[in-house]
N, CA and C atoms of all chains as a GROMACS GRO file, in nm:
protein
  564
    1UNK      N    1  16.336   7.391   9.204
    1UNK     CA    2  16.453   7.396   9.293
    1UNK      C    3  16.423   7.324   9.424
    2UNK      N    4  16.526   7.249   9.524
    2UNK     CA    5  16.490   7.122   9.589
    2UNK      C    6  16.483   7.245   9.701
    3UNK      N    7  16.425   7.265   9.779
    3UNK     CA    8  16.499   7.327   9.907
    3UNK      C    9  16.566   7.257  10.018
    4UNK      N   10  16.668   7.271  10.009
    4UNK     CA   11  16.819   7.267  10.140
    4UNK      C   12  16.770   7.347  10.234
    5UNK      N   13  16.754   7.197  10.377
    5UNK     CA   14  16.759   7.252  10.477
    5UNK      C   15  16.922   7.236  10.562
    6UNK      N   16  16.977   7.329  10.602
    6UNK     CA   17  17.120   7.283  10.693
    6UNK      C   18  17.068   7.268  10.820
    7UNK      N   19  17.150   7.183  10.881
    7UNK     CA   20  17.159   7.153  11.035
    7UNK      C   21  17.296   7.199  11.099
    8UNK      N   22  17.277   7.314  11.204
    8UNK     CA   23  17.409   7.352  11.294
    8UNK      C   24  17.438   7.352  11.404
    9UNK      N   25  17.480   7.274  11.476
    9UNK     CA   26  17.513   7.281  11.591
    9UNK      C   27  17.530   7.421  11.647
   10UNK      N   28  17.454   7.487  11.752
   10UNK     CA   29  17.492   7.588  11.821
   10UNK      C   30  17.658   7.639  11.848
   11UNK      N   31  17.715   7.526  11.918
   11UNK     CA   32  17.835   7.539  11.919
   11UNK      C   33  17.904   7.560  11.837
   12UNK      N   34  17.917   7.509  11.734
   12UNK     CA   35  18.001   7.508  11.592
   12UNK      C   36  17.980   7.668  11.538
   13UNK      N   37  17.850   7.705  11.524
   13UNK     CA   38  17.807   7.876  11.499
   13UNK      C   39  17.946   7.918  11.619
   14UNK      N   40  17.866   7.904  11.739
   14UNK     CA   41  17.982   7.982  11.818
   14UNK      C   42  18.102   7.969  11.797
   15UNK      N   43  18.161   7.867  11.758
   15UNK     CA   44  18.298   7.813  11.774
   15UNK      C   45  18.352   7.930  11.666
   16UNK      N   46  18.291   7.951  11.544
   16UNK     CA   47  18.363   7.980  11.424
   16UNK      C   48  18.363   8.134  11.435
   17UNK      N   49  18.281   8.160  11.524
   17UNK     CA   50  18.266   8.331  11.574
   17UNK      C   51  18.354   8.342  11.639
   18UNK      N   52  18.412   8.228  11.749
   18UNK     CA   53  18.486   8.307  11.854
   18UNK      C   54  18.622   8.285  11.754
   19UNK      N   55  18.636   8.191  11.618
   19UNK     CA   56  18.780   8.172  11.617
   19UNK      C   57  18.830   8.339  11.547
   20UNK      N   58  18.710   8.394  11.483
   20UNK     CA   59  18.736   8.537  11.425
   20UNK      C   60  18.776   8.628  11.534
   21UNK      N   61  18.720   8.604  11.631
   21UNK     CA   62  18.751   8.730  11.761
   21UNK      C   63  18.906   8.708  11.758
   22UNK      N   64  18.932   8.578  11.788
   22UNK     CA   65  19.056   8.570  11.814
   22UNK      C   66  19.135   8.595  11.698
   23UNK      N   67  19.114   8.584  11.610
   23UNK     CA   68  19.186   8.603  11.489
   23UNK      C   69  19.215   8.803  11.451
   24UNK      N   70  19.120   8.838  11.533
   24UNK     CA   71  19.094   9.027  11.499
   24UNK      C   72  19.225   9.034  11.636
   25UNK      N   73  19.194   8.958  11.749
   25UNK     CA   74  19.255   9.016  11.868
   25UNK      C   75  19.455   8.980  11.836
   26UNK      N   76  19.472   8.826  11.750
   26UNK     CA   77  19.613   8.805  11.684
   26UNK      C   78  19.637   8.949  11.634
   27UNK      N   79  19.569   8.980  11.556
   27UNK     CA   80  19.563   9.055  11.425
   27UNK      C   81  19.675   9.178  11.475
   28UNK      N   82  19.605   9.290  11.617
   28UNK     CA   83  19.594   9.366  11.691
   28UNK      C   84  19.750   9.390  11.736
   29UNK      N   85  19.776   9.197  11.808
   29UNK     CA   86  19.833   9.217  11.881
   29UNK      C   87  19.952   9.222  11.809
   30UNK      N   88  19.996   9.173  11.702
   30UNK     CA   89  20.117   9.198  11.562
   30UNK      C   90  20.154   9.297  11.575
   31UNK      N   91  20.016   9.389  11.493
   31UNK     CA   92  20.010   9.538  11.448
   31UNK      C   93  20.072   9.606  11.564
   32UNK      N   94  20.051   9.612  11.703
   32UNK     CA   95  20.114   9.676  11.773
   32UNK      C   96  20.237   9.624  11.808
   33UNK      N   97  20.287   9.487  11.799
   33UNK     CA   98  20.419   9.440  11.849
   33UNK      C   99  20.538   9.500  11.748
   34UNK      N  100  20.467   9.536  11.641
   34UNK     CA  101  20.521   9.510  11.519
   34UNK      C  102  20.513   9.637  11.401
   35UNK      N  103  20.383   9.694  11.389
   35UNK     CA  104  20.379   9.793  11.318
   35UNK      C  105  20.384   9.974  11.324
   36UNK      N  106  20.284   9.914  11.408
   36UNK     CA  107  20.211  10.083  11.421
   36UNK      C  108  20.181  10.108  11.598
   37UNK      N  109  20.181  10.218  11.663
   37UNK     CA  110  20.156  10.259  11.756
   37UNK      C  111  19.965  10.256  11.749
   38UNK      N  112  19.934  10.263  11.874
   38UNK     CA  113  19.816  10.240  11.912
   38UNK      C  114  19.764  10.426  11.834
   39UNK      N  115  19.823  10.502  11.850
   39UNK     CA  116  19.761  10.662  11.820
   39UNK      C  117  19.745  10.632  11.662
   40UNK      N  118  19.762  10.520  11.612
   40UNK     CA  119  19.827  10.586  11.466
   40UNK      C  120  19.706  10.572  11.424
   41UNK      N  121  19.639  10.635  11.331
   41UNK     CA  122  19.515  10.641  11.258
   41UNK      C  123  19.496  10.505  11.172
   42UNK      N  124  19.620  10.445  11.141
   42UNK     CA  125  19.545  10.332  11.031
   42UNK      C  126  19.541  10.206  11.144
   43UNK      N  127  19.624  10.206  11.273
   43UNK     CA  128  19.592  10.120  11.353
   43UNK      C  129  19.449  10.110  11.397
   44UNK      N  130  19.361  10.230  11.415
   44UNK     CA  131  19.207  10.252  11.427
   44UNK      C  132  19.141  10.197  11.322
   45UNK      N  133  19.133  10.223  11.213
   45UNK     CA  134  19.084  10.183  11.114
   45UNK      C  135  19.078  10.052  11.071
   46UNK      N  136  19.224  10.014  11.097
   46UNK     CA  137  19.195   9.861  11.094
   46UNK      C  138  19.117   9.767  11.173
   47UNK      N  139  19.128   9.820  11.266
   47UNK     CA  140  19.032   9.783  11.391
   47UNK      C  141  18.906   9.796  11.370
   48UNK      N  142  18.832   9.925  11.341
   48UNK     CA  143  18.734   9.929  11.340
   48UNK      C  144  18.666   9.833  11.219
   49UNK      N  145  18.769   9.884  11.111
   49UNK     CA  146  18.664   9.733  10.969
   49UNK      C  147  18.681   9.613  11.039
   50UNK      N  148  18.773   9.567  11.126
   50UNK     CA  149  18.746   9.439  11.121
   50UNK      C  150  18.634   9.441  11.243
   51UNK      N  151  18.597   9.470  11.354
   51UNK     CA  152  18.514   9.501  11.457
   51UNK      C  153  18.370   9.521  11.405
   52UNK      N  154  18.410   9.612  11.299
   52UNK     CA  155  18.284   9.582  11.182
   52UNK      C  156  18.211   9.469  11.123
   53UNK      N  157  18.291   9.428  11.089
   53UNK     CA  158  18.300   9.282  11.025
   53UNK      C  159  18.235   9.198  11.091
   54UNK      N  160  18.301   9.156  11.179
   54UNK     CA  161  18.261   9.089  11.302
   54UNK      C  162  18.110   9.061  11.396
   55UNK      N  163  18.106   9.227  11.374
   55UNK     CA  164  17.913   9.218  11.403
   55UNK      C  165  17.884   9.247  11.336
   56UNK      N  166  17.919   9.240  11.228
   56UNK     CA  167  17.798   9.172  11.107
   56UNK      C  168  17.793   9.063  11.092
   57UNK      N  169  17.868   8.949  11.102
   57UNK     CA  170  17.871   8.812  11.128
   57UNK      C  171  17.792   8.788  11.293
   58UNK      N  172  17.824   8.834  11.325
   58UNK     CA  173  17.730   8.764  11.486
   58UNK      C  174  17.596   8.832  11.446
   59UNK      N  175  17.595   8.972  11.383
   59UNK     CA  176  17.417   8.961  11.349
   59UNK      C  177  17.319   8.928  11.250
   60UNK      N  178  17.466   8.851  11.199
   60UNK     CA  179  17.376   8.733  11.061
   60UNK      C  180  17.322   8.631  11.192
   61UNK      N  181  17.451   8.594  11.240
   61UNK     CA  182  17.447   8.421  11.334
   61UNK      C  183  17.274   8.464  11.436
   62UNK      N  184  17.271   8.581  11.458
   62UNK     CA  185  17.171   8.603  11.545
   62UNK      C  186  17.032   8.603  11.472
   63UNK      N  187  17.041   8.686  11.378
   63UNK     CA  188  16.885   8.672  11.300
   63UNK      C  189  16.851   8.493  11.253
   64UNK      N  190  16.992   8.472  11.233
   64UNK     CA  191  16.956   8.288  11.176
   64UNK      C  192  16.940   8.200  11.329
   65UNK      N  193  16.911   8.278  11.442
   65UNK     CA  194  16.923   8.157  11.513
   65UNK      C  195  16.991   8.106  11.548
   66UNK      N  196  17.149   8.110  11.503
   66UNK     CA  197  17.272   8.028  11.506
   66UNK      C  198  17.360   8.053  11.657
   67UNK      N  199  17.284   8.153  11.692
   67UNK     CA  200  17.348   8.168  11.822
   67UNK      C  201  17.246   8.287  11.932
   68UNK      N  202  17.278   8.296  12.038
   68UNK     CA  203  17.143   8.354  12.098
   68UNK      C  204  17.207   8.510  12.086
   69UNK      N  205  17.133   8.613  12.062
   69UNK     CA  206  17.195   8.793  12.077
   69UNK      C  207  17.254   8.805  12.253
   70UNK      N  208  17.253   8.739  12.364
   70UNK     CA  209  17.315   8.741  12.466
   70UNK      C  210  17.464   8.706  12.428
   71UNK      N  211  17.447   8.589  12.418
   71UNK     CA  212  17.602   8.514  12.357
   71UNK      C  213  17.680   8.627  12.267
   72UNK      N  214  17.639   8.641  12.150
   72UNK     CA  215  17.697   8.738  12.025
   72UNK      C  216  17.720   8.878  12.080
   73UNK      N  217  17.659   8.933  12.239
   73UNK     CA  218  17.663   9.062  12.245
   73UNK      C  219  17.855   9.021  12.328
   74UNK      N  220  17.817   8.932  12.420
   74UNK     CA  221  17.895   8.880  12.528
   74UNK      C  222  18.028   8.866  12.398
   75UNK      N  223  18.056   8.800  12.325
   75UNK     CA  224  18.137   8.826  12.235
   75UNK      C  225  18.238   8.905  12.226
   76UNK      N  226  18.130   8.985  12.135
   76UNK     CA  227  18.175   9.137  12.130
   76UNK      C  228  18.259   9.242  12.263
   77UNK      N  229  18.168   9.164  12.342
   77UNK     CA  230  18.216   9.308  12.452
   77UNK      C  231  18.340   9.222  12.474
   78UNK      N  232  18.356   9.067  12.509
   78UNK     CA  233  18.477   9.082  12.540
   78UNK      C  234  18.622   9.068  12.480
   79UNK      N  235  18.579   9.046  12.346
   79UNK     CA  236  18.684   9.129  12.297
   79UNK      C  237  18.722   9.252  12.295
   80UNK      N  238  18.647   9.337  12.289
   80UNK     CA  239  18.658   9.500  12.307
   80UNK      C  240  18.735   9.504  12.429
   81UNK      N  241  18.691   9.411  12.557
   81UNK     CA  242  18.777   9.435  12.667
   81UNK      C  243  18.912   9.365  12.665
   82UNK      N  244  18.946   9.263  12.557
   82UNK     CA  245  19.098   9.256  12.585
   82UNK      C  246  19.127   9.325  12.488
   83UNK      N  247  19.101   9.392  12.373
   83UNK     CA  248  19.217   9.530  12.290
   83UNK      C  249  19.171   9.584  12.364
   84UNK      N  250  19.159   9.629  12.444
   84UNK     CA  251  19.143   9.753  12.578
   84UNK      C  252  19.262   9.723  12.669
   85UNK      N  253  19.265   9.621  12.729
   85UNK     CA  254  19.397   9.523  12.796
   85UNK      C  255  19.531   9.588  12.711
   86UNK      N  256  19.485   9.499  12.591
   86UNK     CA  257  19.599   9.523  12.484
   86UNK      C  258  19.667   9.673  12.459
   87UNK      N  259  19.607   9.740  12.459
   87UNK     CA  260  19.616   9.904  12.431
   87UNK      C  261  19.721   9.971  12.538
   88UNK      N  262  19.600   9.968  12.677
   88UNK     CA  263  19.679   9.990  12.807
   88UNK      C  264  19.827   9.933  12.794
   89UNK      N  265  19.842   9.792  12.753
   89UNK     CA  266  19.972   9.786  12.755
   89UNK      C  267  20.082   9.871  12.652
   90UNK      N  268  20.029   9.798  12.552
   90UNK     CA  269  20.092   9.861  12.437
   90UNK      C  270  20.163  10.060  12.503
   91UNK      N  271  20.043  10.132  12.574
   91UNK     CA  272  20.044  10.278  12.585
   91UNK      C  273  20.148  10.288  12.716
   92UNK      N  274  20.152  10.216  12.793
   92UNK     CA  275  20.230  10.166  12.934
   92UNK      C  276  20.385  10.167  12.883
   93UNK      N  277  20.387  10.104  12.786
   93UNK     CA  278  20.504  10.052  12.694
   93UNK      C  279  20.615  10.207  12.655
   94UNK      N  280  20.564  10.262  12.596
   94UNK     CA  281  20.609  10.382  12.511
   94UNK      C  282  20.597  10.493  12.657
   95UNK      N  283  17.585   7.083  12.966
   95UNK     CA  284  17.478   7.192  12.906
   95UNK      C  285  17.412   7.121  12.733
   96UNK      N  286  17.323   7.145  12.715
   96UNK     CA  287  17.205   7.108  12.593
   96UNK      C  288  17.289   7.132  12.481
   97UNK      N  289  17.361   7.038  12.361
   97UNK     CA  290  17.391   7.115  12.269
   97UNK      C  291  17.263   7.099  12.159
   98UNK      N  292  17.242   7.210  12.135
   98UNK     CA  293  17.070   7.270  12.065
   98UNK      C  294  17.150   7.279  11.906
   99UNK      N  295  17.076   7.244  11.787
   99UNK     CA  296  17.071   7.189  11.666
   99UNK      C  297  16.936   7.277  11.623
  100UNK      N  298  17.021   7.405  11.550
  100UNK     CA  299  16.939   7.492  11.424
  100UNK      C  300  16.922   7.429  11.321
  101UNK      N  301  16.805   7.425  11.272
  101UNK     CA  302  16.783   7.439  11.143
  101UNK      C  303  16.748   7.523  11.025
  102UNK      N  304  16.812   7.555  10.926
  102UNK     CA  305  16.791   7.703  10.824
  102UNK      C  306  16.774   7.645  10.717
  103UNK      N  307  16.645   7.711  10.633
  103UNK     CA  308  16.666   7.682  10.476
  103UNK      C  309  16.776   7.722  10.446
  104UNK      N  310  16.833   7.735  10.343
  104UNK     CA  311  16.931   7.744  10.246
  104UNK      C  312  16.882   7.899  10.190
  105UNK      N  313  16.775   7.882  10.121
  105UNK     CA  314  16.715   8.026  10.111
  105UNK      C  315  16.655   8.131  10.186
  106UNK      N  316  16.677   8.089  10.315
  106UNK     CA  317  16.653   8.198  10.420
  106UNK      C  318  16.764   8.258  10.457
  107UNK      N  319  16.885   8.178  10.449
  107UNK     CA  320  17.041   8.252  10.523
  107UNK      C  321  17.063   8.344  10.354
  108UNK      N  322  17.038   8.275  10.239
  108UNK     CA  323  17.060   8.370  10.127
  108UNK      C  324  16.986   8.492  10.117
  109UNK      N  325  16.850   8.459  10.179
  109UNK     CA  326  16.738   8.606  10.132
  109UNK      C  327  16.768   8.680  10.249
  110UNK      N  328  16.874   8.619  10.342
  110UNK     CA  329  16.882   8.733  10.516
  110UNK      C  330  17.022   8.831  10.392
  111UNK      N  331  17.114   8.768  10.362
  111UNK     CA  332  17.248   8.792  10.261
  111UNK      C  333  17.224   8.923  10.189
  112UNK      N  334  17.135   8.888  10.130
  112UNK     CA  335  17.077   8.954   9.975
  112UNK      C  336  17.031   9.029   9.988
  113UNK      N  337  16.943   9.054  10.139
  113UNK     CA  338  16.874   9.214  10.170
  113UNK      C  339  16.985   9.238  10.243
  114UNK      N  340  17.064   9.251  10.314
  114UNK     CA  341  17.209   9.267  10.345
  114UNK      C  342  17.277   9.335  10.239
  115UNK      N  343  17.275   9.303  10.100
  115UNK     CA  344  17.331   9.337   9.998
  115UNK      C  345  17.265   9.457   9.942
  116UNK      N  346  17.155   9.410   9.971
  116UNK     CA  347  17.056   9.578   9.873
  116UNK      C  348  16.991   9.655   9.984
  117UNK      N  349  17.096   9.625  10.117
  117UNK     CA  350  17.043   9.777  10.219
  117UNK      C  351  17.219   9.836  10.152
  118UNK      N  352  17.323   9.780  10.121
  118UNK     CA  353  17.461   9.879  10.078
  118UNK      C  354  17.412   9.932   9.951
  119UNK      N  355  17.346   9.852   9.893
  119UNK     CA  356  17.301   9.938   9.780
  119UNK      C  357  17.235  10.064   9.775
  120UNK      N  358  17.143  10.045   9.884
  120UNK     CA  359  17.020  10.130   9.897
  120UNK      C  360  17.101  10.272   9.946
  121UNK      N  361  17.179  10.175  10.060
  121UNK     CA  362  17.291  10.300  10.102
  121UNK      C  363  17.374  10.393  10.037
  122UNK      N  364  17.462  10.316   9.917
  122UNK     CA  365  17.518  10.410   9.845
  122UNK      C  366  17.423  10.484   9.756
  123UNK      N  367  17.353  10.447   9.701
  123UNK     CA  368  17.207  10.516   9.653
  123UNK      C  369  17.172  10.690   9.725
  124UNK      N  370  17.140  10.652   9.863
  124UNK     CA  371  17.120  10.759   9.913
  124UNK      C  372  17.254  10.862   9.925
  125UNK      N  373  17.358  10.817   9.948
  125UNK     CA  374  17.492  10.925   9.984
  125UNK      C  375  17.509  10.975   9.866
  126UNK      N  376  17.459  10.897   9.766
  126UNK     CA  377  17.535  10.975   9.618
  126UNK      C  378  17.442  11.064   9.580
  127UNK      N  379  17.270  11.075   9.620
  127UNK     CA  380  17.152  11.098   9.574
  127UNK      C  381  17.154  11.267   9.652
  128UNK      N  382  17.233  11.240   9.798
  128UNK     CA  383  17.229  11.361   9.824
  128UNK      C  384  17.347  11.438   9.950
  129UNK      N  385  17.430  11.344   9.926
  129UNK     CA  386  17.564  11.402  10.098
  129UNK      C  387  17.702  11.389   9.981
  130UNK      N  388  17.763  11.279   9.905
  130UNK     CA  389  17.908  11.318   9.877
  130UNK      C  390  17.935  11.252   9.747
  131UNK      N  391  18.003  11.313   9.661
  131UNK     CA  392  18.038  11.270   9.548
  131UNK      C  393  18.126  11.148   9.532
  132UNK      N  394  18.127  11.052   9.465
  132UNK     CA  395  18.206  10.937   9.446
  132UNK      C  396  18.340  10.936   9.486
  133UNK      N  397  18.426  11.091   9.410
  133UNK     CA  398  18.567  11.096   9.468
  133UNK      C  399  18.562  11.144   9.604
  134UNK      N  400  18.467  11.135   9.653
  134UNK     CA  401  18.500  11.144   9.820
  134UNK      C  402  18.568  11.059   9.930
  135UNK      N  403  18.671  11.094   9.962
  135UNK     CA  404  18.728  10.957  10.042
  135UNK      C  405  18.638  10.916  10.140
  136UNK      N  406  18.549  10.966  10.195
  136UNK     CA  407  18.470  10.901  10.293
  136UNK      C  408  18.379  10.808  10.217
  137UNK      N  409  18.303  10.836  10.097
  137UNK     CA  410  18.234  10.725  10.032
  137UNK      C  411  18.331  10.674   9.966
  138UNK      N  412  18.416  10.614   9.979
  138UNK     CA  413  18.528  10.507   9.925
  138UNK      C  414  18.521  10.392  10.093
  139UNK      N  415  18.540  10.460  10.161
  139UNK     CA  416  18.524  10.433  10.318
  139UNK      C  417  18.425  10.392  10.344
  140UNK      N  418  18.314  10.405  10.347
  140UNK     CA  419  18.194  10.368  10.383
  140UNK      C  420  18.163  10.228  10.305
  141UNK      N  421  18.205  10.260  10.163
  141UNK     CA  422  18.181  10.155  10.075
  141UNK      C  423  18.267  10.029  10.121
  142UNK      N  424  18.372  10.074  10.136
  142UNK     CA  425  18.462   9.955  10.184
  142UNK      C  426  18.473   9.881  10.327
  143UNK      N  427  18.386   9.944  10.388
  143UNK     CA  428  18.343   9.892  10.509
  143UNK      C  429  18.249   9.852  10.484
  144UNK      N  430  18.118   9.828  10.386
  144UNK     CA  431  18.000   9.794  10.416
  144UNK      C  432  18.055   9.630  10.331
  145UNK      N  433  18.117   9.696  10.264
  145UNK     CA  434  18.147   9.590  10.142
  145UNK      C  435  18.235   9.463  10.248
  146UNK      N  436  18.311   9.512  10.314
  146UNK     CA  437  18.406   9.397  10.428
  146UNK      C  438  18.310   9.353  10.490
  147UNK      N  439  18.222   9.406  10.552
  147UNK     CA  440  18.111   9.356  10.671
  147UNK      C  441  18.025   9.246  10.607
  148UNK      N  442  18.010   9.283  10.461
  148UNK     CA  443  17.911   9.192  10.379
  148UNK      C  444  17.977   9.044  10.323
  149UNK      N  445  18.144   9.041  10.295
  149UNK     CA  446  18.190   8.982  10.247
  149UNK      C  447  18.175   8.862  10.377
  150UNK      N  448  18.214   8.920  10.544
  150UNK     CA  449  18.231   8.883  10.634
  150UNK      C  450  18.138   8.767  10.662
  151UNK      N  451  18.012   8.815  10.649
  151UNK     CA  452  17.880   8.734  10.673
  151UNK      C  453  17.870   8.606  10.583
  152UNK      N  454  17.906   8.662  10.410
  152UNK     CA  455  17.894   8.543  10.342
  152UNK      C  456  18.000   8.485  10.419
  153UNK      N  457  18.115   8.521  10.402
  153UNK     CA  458  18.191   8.370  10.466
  153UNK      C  459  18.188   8.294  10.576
  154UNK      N  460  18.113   8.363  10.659
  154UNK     CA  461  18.051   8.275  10.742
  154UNK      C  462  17.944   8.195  10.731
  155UNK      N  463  17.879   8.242  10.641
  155UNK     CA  464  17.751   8.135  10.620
  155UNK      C  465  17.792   8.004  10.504
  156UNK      N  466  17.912   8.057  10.420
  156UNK     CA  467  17.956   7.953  10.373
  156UNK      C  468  18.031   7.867  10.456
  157UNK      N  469  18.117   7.894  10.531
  157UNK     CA  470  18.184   7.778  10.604
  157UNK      C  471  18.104   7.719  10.708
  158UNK      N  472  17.959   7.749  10.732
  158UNK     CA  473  17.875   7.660  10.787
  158UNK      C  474  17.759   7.606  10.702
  159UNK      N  475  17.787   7.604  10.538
  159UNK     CA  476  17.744   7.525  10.471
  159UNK      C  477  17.573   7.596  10.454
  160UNK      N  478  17.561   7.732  10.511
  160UNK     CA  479  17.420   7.830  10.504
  160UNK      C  480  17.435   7.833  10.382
  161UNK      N  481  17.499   7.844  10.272
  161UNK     CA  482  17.519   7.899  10.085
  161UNK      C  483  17.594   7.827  10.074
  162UNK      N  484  17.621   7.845   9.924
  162UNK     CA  485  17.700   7.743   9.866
  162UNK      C  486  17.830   7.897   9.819
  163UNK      N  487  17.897   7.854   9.823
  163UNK     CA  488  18.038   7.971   9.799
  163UNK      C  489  18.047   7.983   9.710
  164UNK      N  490  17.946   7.899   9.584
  164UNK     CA  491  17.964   7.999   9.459
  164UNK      C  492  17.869   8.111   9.438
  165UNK      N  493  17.789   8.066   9.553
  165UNK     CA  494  17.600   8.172   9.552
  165UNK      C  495  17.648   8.313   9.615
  166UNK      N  496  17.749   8.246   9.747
  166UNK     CA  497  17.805   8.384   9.769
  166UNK      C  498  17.854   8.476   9.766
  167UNK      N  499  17.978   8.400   9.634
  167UNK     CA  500  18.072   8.475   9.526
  167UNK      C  501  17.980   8.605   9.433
  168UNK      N  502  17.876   8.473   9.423
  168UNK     CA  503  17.806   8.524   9.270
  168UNK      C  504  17.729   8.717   9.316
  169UNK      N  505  17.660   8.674   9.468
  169UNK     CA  506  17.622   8.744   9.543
  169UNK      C  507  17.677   8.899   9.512
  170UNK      N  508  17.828   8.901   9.542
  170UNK     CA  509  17.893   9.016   9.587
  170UNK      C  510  17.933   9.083   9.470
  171UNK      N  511  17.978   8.966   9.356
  171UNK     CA  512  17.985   8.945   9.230
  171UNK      C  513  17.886   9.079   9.213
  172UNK      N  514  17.765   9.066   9.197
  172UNK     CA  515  17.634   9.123   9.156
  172UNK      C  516  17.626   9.245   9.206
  173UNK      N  517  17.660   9.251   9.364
  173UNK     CA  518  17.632   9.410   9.407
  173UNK      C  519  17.737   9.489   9.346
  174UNK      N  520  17.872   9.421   9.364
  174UNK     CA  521  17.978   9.508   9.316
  174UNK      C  522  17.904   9.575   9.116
  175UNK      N  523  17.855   9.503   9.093
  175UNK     CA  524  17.861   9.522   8.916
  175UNK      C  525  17.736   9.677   8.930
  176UNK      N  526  17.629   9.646   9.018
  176UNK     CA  527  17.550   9.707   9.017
  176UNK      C  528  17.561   9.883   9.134
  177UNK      N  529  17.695   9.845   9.171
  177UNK     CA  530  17.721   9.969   9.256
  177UNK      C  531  17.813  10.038   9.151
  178UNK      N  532  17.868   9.979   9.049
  178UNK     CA  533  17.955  10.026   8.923
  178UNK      C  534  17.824  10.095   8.856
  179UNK      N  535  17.722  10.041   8.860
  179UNK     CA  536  17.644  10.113   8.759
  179UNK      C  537  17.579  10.274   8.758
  180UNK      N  538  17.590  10.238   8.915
  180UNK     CA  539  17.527  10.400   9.025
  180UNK      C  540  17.665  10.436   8.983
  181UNK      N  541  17.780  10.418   9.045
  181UNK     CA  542  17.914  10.514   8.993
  181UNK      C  543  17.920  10.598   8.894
  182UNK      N  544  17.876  10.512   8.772
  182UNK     CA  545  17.923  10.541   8.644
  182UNK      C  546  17.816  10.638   8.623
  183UNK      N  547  17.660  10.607   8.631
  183UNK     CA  548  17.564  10.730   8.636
  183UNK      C  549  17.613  10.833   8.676
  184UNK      N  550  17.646  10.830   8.859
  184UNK     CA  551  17.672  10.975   8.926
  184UNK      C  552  17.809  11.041   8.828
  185UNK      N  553  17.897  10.982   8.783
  185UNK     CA  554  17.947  11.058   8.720
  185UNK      C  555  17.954  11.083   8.592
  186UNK      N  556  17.844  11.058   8.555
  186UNK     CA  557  17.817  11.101   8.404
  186UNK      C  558  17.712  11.208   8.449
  187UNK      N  559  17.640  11.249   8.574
  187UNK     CA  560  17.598  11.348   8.643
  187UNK      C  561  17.684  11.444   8.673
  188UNK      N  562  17.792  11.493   8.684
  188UNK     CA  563  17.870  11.578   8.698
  188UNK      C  564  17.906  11.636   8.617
   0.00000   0.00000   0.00000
């Protein structure tokens, strides 16, 4: 078997991480425009698998190198802080 | 700012994957070995979160060309067949 080495641009790792954040934070912002109230239990749930998800992908990208555990934490938190944004409003709302 | 250029075997982002794959294994292993029976909605839950988190990673390592998307298919392919097999034991244990 030949061994394949890949080459990745740092950025590109990051790029494709942050397009998921944003894609969890779309996701969010539907579900509440649109579905479910912020209390509702499957609105949590959904959240949490995908939040799940998510760092498990930044702590693949991190063990491979693909991005530094500062960056991937920084991520994380700030998404957590705009569905936090998001929430407040959403709860402001009702 | 420096844009910095990783390099990964091919079989290092798979063997990071694959023990990824046989710590859910290892996991459902233990919950069934001694905390909750299969029809438990929480191990339906657990499973399906470890199982999203895992799916998550391959597709990220495939769309940066870390695996090949049939290795990763084949991957999940495999745990799923082999978490059927613990199922089918634990409840031929009952």
């Amino acid at each position: 078997m030949v061994e394949k080495v890949v080459q990745t641009d740092q950025s590109k790792a990051y790029a494709v991480l942050k397009a998921d954040a944003d894609k969890i934070l779309k996701l969010i912002q539907v579900q509440m425009d649109n579905l479910t109230m912020p209390q509702c239990p499957l609105y949590e749930e959904v959240l949490d698998t995908q939040m799940f998800g998510l760092s498990r992908e930044i702590d693949f990208a991190v063990r491979l190198h693909l991005i530094d555990e500062d960056e991937g934490k920084a991520l994380l938190d700030n998404l957590e802080k705009q569905l936090n944004i998001l929430h407040e409003k959403a709860q402001a709302g009702y």
